[in-house]
C-alpha positions in Angstrom: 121.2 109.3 137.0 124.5 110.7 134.7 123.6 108.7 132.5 119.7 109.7 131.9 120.9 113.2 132.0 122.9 112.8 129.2 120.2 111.3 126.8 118.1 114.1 127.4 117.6 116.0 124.3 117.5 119.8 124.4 116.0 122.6 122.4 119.5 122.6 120.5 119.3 119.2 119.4 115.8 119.1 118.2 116.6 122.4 116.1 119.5 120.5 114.7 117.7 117.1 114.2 114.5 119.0 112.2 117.5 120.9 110.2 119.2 117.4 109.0 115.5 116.2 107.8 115.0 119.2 105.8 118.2 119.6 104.0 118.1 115.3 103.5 115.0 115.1 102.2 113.5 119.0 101.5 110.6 120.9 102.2 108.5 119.1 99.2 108.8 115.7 100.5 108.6 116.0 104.4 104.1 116.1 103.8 104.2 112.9 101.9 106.6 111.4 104.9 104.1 112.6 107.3 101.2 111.3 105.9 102.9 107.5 105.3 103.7 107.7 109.2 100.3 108.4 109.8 99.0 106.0 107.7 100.9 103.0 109.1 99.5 104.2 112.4 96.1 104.3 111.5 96.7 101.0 110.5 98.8 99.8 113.1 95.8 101.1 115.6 93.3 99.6 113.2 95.3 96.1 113.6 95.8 96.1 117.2 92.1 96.6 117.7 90.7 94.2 115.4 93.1 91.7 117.2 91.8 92.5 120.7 88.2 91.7 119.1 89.3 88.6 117.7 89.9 87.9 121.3 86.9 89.1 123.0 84.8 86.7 120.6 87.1 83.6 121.2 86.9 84.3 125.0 82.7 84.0 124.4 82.7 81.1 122.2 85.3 79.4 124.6 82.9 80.0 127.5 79.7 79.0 125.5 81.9 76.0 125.1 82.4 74.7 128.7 78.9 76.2 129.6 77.6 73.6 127.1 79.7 70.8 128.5 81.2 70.5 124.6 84.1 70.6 126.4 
């Protein structure tokens, strides 16, 4: 339980971690950082999902299969 409590992160530490990104990389550039994060997860989303589809249609065709006796 210590040891959870200790990982927590606080107001304090957020306040610091958003001051370290804007004096690393400055007020200009943090958008542009934002908008490549959520572009990689619109992708990431888009990929996951087309993968579950790829799924869905080799579950059918896998079934049409044995229902065929192909199989």
């Amino acid at each position: 339980m210590e040891a959870f409590i200790t990982l927590a992160i606080g107001v304090w530490q957020i306040v610091v971690i958003v001051l370290l990104v804007l004096l690393l990389f400055g007020g200009r550039k943090i958008p542009e950082l934002m908008r490549g994060v959520g572009q990689g997860m619109k992708e990431f989303k888009k990929a996951t999902a087309d993968d579950d589809d790829d799924d869905i249609v080799d579950d059918t065709v896998e079934k049409k299969k044995i229902k065929d006796g192909k199989e």
